[in-house]
C-alpha positions in Angstrom: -1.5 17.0 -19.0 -1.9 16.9 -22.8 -4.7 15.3 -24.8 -2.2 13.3 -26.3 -0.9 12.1 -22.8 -4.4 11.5 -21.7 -5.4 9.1 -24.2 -1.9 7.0 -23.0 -3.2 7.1 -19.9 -6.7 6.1 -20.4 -5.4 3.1 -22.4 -3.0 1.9 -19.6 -6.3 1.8 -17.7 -7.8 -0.5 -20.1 -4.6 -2.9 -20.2 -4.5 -2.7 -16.4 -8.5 -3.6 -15.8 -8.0 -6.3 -18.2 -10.7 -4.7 -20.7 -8.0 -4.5 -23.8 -6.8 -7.5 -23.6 -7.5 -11.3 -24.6 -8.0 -12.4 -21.1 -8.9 -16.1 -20.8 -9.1 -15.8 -17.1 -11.7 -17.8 -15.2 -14.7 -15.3 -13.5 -12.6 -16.3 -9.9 -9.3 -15.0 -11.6 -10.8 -11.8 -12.9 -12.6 -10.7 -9.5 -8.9 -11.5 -7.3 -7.0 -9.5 -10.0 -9.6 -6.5 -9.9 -9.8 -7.0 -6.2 -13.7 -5.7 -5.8 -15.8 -4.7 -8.3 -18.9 -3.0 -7.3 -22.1 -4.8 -7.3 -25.2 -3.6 -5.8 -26.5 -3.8 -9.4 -26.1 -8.1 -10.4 -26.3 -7.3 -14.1 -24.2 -4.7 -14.5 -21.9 -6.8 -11.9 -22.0 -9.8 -13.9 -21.4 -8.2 -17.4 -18.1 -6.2 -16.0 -16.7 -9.7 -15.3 -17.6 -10.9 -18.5 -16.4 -7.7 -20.5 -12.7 -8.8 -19.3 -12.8 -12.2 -21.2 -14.5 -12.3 -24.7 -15.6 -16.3 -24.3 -17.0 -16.0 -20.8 -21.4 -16.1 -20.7 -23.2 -15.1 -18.2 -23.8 -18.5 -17.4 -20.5 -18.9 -16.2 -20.5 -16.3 -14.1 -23.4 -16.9 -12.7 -22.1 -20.2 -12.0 -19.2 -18.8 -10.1 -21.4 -17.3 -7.7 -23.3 -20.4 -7.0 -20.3 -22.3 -6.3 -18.6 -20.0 -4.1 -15.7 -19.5 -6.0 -16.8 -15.6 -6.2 -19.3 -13.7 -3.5 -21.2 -10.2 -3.1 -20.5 -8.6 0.7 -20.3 -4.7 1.6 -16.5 -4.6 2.1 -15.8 -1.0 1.1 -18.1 2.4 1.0 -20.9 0.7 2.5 -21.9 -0.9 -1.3 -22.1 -4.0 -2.6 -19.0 -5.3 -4.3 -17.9 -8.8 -5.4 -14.5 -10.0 -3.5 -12.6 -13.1 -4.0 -13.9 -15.3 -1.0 -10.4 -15.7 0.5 -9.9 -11.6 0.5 -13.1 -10.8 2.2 -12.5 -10.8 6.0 -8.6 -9.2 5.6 -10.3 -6.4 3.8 -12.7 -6.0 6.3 -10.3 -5.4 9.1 -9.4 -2.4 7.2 -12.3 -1.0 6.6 -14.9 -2.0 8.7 -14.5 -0.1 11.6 -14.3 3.4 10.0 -17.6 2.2 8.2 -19.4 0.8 11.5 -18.7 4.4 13.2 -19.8 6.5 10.4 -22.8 4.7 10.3 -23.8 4.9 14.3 -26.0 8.2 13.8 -28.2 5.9 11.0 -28.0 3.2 13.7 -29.7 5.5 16.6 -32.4 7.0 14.4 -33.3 3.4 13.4 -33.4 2.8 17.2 -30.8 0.0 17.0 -28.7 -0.3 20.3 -26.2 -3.2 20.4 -28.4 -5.2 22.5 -30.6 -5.9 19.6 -27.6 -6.2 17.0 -25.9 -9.1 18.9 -29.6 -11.1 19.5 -29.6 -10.7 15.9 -26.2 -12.0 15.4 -27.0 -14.9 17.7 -30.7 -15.7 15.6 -28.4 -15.5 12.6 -26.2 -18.5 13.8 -29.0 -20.3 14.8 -30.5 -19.8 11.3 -27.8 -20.4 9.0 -25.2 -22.9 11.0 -25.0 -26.1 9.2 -24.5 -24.7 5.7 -28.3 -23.4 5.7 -28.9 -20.1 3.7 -32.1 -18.2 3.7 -33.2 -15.0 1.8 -33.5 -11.7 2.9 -36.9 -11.5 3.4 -36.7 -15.1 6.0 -33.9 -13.8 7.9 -35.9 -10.6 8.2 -38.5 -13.1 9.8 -35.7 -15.3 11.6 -34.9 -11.7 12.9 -38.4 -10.5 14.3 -39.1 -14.1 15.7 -36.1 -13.2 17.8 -37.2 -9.7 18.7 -35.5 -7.4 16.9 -38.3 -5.9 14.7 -37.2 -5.2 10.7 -39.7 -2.6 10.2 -38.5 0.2 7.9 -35.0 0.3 7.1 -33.8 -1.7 10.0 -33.9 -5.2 8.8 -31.3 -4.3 6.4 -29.2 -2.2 8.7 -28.4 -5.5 10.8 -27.9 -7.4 7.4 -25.3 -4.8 6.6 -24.2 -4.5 10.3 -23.6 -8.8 10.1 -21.9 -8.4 7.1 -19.6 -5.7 8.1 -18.4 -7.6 11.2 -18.2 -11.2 9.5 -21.4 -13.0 10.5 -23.1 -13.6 7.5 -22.3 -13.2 3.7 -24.3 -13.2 0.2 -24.7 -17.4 -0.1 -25.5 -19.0 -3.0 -28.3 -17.1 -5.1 -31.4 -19.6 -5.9 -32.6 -18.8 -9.0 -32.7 -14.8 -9.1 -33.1 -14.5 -5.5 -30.1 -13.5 -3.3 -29.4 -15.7 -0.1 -27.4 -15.1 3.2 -25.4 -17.4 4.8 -22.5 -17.4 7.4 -18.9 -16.2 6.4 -17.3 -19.3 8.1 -18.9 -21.7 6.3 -19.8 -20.3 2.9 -16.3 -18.7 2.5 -14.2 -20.3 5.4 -10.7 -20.6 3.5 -9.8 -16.7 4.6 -6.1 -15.2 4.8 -4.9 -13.8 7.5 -2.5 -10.7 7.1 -1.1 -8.4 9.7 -2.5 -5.1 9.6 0.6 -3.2 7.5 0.6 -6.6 5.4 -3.0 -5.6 4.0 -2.4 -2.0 3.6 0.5 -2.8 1.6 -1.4 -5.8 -0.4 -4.5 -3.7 -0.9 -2.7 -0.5 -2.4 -0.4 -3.1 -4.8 -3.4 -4.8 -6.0 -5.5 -2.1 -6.9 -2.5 0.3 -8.3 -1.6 -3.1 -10.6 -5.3 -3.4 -11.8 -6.3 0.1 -11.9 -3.2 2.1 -13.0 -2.0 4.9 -13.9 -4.2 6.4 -10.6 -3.3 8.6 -7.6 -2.9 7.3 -3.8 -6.5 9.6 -3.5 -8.3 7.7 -5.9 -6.8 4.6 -3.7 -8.0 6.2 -0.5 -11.3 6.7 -1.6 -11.8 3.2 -4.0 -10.8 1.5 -0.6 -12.9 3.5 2.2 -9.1 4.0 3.7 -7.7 6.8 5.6 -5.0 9.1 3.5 -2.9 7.9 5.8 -3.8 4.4 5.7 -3.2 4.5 2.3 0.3 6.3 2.6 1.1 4.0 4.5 0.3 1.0 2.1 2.1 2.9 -0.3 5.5 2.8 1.4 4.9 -0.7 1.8 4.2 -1.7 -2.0 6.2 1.5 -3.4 9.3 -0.5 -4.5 6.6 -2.7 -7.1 5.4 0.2 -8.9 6.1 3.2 -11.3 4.6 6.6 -11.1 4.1 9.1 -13.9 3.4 12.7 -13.6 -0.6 13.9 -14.0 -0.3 17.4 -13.7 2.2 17.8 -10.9 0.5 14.5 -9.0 2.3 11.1 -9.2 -0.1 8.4 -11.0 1.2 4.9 -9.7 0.9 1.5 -11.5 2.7 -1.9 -11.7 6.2 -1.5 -12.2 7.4 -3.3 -15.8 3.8 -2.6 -17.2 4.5 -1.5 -20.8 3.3 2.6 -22.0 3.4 1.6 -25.6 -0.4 0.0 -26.0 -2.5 0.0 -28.8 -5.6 2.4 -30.1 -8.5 0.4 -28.5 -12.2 0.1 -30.0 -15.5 0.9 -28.8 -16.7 -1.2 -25.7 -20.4 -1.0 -24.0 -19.6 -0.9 -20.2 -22.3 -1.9 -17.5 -23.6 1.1 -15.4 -21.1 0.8 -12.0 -18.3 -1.2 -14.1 -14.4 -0.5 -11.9 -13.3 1.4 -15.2 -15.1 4.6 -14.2 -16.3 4.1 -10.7 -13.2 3.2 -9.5 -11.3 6.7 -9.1 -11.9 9.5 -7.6 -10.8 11.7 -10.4 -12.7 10.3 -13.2 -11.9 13.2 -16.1 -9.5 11.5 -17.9 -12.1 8.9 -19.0 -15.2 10.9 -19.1 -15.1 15.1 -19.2 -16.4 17.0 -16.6 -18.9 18.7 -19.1 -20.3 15.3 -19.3 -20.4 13.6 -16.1 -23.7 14.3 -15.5 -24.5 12.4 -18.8 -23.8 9.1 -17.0 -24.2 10.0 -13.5 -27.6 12.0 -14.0 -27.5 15.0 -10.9 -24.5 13.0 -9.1 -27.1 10.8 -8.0 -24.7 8.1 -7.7 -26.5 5.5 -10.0 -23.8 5.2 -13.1 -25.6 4.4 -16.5 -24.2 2.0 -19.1 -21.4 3.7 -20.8 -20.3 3.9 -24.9 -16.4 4.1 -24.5 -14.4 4.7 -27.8 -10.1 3.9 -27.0 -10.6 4.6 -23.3 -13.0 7.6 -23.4 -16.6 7.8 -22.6 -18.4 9.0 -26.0 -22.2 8.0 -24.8 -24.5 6.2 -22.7 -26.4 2.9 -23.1 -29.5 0.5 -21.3 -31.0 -2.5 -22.3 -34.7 -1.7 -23.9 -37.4 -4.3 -23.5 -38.2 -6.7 -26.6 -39.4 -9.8 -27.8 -36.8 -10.6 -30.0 -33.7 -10.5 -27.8 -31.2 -7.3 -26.8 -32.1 -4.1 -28.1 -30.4 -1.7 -26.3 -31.1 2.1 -26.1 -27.7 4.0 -27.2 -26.9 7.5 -26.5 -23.8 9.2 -28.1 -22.9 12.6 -27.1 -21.9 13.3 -30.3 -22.2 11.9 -34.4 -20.2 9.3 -34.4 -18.2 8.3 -38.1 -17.9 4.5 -39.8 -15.7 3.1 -37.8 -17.4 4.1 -34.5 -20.9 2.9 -35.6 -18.9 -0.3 -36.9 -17.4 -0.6 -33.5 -20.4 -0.4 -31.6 -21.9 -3.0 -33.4 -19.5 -5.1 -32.7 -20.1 -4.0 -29.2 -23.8 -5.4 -29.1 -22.7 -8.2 -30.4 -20.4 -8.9 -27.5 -22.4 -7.9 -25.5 -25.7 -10.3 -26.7 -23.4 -13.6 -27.0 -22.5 -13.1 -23.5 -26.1 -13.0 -22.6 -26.9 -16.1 -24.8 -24.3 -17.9 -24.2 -22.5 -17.4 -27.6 -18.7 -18.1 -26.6 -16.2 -16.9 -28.9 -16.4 -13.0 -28.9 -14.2 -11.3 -30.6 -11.7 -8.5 -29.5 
């Protein structure tokens, strides 16, 4: 694929993840269009949601979370990602069971049998029913008053082992600390799809918010099978378009315009959907530069500088007294426009802290 065909590409991306546009979409709307959005980081988690409408703070979205209308779970790849509460347990079904069996040879050398994960279970509705939430470390406590000792890694195995099989959920945070809380009470409006129904939801939704992509970027994003996900495909195929990446078909929404804009310089959060959410991840970032933003494939994604949908640098918060000062890396000198961009950038980026609506595009 050319350079020239790339850069479409990459903008499509953009359009699609609702990063180029002038969203005005409430935190809730932004996390059911995007479908999951990884999380195991809150700030970085929180900022991708504000990134994708200029006049959100992170007040809002920190708001969402306490009222429910958004929550944190480990529905795909055994990480952290924020769902719509009504998507949660259908996504689940799909991938939880492929998750629970990779995970048995981390269950046995923590010396968990499935004895001590259903006492668990059963302290965890004795804990939390009633619209109680408690955080980690009391239901680590609610767990070893029950028997099932938390030493080491194990308290969090059966947190993720709950969670997985739709016990318990993130609750409502108080203050900066995160809270559990049951599924059925904390997010009990759930949908119910048919097996086939959800593969063929899943693939449309994140094809229609992270196209131009291939069915393996899908498979992987969505901890699905290949042929799962082909699957899904059949099932959505008549709602989307395909273009040609270098002999592989690229799906996205059917309808969805090719002739977009040149797009300015945006400071995405370390983990944001816009990179971590492909397998193939070159046309955003080179391959001589991956290791730039994900330092010895560790898996921990840095801030990133992207310039009309490719990544030119790297960026983290600094500490100071005065307010945001962030620590900028380009990979290269940059020109006028691109320093003029990126201070725009910080801008954005500290009135969404502050609480300074009104950001401009």
């Amino acid at each position: 694929m050319t350079a020239a065909a790339d850069r479409t590409l990459v903008r499509a991306r953009l359009a699609a993840q609702e990063i180029s546009t002038t969203s005005e979409w409430s935190p809730a709307a932004i996390v059911r269009w995007m479908t999951a959005m990884q999380a195991q980081d809150v700030p970085s988690a929180t900022w991708s949601i504000g990134v994708r409408n200029p006049n959100l703070s992170l007040a809002d979205v920190n708001r969402a979370f306490i009222e429910g209308s958004i929550v944190r779970s480990w529905p795909m790849r055994g990480t952290l990602h924020v769902v719509a509460p009504e998507d949660l347990r259908w996504i689940l079904a799909l991938t939880s069971e492929r998750l629970i069996r990779g995970s048995l040879a981390r269950r046995t050398a923590l010396g968990l049998g499935e004895a001590d994960l259903e006492h668990a279970r059963t302290a965890a509705h004795e804990a939390l029913t009633g619209g109680r939430s408690l955080p980690r470390n009391e239901m680590y406590r609610v767990f070893d008053h029950a028997g099932v000792a938390t030493a080491g890694q194990r308290g969090y195995h059966i947190l993720w082992f709950l969670s997985q099989t739709g016990t318990v959920i993130f609750g409502p945070p108080s203050g900066t600390t995160q809270t559990f809380a049951l599924l059925d009470e904390w997010a009990p409006a759930q949908r119910e799809l048919e097996r086939d129904e959800a593969l063929g939801e899943f693939v449309f939704r994140y094809f229609r918010s992270h196209g131009p992509a291939s069915i393996r970027d899908f498979a992987w994003w969505s901890s699905t099978t290949l042929t799962e996900a082909r699957t899904g495909l059949a099932l959505a195929r008549h709602q989307l378009d395909t273009v040609d990446r270098d002999g592989e078909p690229l799906y996205f929404a059917a309808g969805t315009s090719p002739d977009l804009p040149r797009d300015g310089v945006r400071l995405l959060p370390g983990f944001d959907e816009y990179l971590l959410g492909y397998r193939d991840r070159t046309p955003q970032l080179p391959a001589s530069r991956a290791d730039d933003i994900v330092p010895g494939g560790n898996g921990v994604f840095r801030g990133t500088v992207v310039e009309d949908g490719t990544v030119v640098g790297s960026w983290k918060r600094a500490p100071s007294r005065t307010g945001t000062a962030l620590n900028i890396r380009m990979f290269s000198s940059t020109n006028s426009r691109i320093d003029r961009g990126i201070s725009r950038a910080e801008r954005d980026y500290s009135a969404f802290l502050t609480g300074a609506h009104g950001r401009g595009r």
